[in-house]
C-alpha positions as CSV (number, residue, x, y, z in Angstrom):
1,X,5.8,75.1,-19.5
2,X,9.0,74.9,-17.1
3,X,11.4,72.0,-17.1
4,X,10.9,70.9,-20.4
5,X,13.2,68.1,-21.6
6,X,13.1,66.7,-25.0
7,X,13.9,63.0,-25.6
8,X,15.4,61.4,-28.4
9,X,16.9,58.2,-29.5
10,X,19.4,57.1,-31.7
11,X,17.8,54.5,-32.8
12,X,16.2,54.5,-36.0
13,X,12.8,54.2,-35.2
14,X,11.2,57.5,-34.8
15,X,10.7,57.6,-30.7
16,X,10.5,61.2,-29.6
17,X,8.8,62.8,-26.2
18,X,8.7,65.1,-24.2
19,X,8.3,65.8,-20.4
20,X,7.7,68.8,-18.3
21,X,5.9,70.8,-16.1
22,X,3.0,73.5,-15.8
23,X,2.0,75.4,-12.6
24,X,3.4,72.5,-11.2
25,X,1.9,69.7,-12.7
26,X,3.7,67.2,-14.7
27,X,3.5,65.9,-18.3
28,X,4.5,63.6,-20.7
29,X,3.8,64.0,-24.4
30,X,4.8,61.7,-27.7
31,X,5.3,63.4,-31.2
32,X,4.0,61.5,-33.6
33,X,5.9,59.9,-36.4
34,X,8.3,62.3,-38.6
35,X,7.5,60.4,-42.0
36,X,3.6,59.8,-41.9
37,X,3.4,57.7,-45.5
38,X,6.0,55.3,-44.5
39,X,4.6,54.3,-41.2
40,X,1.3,54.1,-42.8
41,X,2.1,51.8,-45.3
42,X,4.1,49.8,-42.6
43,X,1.4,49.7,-39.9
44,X,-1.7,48.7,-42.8
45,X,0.9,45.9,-44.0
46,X,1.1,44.7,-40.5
47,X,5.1,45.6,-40.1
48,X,4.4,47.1,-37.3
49,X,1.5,45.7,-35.6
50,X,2.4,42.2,-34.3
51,X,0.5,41.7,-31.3
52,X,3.0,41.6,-28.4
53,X,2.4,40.6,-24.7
54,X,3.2,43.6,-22.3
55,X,4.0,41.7,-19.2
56,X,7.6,39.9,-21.2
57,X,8.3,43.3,-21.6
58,X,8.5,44.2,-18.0
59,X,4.3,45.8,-17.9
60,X,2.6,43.5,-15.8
61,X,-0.9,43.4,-17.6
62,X,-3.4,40.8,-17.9
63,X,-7.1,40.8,-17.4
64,X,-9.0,37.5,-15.7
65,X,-5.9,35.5,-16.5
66,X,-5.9,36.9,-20.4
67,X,-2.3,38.5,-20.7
68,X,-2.2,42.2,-22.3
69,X,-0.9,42.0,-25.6
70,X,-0.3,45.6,-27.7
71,X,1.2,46.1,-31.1
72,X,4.9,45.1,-31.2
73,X,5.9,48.3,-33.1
74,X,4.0,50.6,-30.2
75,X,5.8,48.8,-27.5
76,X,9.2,48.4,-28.9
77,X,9.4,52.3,-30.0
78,X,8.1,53.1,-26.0
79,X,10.5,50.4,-24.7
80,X,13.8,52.3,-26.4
81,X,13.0,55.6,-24.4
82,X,10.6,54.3,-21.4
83,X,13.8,54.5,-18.7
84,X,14.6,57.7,-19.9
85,X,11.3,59.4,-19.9
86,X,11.1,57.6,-16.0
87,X,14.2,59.2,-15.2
88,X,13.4,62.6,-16.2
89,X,10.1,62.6,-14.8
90,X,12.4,62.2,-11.5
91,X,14.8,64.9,-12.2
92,X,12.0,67.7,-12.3
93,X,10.3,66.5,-9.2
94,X,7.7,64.2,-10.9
95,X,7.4,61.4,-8.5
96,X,4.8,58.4,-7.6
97,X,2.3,58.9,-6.3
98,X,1.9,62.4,-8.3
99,X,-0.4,62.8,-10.5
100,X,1.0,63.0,-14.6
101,X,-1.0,63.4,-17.6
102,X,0.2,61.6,-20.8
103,X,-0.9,62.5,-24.2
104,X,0.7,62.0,-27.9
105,X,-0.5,62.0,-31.8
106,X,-0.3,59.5,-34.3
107,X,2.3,56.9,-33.2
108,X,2.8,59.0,-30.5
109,X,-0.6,58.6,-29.0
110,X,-0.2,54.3,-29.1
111,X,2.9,55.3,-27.0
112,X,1.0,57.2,-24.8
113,X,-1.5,54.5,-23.9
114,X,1.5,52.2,-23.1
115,X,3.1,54.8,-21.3
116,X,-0.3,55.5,-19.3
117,X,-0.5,51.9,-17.8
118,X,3.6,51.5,-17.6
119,X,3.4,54.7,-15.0
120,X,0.4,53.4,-13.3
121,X,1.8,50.5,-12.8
122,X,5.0,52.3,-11.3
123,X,2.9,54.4,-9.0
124,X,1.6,57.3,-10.8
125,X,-1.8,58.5,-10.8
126,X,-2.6,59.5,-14.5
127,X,-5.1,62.6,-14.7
128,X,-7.9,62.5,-17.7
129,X,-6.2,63.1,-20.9
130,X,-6.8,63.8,-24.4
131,X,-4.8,61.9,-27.4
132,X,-5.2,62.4,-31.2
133,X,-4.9,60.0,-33.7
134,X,-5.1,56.9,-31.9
135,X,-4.9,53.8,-34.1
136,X,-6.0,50.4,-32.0
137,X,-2.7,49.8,-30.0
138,X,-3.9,45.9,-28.5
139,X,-6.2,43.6,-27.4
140,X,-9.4,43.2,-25.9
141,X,-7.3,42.1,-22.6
142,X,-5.4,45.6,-22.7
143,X,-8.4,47.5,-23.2
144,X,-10.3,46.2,-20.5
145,X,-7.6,46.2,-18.3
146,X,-6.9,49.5,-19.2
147,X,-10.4,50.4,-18.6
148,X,-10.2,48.5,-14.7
149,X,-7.3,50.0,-13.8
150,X,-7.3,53.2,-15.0
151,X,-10.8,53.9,-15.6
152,X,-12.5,54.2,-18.6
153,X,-12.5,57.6,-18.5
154,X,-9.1,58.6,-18.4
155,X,-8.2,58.6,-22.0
156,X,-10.3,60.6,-23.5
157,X,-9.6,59.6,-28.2
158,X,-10.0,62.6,-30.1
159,X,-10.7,61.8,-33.6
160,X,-11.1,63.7,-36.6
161,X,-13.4,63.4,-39.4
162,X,-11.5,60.8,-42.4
163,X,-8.1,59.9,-40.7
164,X,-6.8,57.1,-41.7
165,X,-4.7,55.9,-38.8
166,X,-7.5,55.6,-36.3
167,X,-8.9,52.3,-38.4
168,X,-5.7,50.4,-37.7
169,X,-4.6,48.4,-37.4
170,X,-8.0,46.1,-38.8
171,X,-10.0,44.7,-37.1
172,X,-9.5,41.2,-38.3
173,X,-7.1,40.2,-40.9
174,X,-8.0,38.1,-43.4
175,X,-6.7,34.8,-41.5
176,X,-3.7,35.7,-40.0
177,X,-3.9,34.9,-36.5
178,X,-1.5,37.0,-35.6
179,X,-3.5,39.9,-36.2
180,X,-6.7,39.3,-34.6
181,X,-8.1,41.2,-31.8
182,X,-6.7,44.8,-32.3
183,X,-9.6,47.1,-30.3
184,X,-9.5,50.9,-29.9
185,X,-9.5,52.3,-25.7
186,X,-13.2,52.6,-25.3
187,X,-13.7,56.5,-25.2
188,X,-14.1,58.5,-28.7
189,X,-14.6,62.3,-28.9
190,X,-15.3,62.5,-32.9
191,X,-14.8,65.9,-34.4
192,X,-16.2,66.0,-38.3
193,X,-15.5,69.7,-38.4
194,X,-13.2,72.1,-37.1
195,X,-13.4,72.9,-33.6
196,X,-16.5,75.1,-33.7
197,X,-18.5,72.8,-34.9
198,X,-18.4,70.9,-31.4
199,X,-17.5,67.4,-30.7
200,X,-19.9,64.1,-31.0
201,X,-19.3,62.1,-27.9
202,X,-19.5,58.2,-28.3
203,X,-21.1,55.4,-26.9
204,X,-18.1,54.1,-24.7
205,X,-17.8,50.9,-27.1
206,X,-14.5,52.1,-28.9
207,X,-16.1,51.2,-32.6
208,X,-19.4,53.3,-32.1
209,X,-20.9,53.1,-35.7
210,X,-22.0,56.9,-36.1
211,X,-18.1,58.2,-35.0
212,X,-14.9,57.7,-37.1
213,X,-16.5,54.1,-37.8
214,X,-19.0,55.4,-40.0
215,X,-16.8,56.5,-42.8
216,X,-15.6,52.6,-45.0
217,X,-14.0,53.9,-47.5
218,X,-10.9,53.3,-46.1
219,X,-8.2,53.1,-49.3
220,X,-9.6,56.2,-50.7
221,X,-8.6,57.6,-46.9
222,X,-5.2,56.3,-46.9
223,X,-4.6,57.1,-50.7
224,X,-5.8,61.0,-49.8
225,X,-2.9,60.8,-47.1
226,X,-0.2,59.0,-49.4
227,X,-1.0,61.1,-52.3
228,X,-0.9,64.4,-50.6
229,X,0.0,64.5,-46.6
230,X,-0.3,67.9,-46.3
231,X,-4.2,67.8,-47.0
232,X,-4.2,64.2,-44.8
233,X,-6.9,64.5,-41.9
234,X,-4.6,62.8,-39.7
235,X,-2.9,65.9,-39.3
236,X,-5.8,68.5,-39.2
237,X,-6.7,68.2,-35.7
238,X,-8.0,70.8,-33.7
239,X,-8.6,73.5,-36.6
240,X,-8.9,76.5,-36.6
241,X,-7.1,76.3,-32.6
242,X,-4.1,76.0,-34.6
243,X,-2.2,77.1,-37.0
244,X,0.3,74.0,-37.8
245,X,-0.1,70.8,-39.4
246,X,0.5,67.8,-36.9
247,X,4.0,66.1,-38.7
248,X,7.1,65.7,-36.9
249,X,8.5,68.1,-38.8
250,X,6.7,70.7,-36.7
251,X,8.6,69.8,-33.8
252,X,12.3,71.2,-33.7
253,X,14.8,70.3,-31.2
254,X,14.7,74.0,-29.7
255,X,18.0,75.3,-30.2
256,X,18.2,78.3,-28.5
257,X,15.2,78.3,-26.5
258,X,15.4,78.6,-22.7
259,X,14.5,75.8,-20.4
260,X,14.5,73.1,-22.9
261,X,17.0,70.3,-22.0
262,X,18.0,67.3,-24.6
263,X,18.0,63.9,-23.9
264,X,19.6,61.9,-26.3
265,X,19.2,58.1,-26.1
């Protein structure tokens, strides 16, 4: 990678990306969150995952008159470092109408799929991607909107056998109005192994049954993640390719390493 700059914020709510370039094309990627447990327990509470609509935050989004609405947590953390990713795209020679591909983990992968349709909208082509970890960012609008706009396949979910994250936020929420309508992007890649075991492709719905969706027991999930993150699926992705776990903690600000500019917000 070449003109790597990391972006940070000051404020307290665990933003963090990254933009660069390889062999000339351009890239955005969004770490996921530094302290796994706490944002879980936020985002199956529903802290985090007020539905929001995109266009009053300056996305213009709607689908046959239905405005996009995402997860208020999602769009506020992409909202505190959305100008500054823009501008550094700009300062490396990332321009519209180049082509950028946007990926992230965790939290970081709901930021990508806002940041997906934000730089569309702005004039950017976005290439096929891959995120990991994706929980449901928004609402049927979003993801079919999404799906027009950008086609469906563009953003390409990888998931990975018991991970919590990817069945939230519910999809209906015991009465809360609220809550309803959180849907996953359409296209799931399920892993239930490691890597050499091969991916299972799904059926394009974004809930396909025999994928992530077949596993229910979801408090035993979340409890194996509370109890123990280190042995938490939601950060085994892409074993045995690598050899680190997929926490913040295994991103470090750099110090030292050439090419690799800070951007603190």
């Amino acid at each position: 990678m070449s003109d790597v700059r990391q972006i940070l914020t000051s404020d307290d709510n665990d933003a963090y990306a990254f933009v660069g370039k390889r062999d000339g094309q351009c890239y955005v990627s969004f770490r996921g969150t530094s302290d796994l447990a706490g944002w879980l327990t936020d985002l199956e509470s529903y802290n985090l995952a007020m539905l929001e609509n995109m266009s009053g935050q300056g996305i213009p989004c709607s689908d046959y008159g239905s405005e996009c609405r995402v997860g208020k947590g999602f769009m506020d953390n992409y909202n505190s470092i959305s100008a500054f990713i823009r501008g550094n795209l700009t300062a490396i020679g990332c321009l519209p109408p180049m082509g950028v591909t946007v990926t992230g983990h965790s939290l970081g992968a709901a930021e990508a799929g806002i940041a997906m349709y934000d730089l569309f909208q702005r004039g950017y082509k976005i290439k096929p991607t891959f995120t990991f970890g994706q929980p449901r960012v928004g609402d049927q609008a979003w993801a079919d909107a999404f799906a027009r706009d950008l086609g469906a396949n563009t953003s390409y979910r990888i998931t990975y056998h018991k991970d919590p994250v990817v069945h939230l936020p519910f999809l209906h929420s015991q009465g809360n109005e609220e809550h309803h309508g959180f849907v996953h992007l359409s296209t799931e890649v399920f892993y239930i192994g490691t890597v050499a075991g091969g991916p299972e492709i799904c059926d394009g719905s974004g809930e396909d049954p025999e994928c992530s969706d077949r596993f229910k027991d979801f408090p035993l999930m979340l409890l194996a993640c509370l109890w123990d993150v280190s042995k938490c699926d939601h950060l085994k992705y892409m074993t045995a390719v690598k050899t680190i776990p997929m926490d913040g903690s295994s991103c470090t600000d750099g110090g030292g390493r050439g090419g690799l500019v800070d951007i603190v917000v």
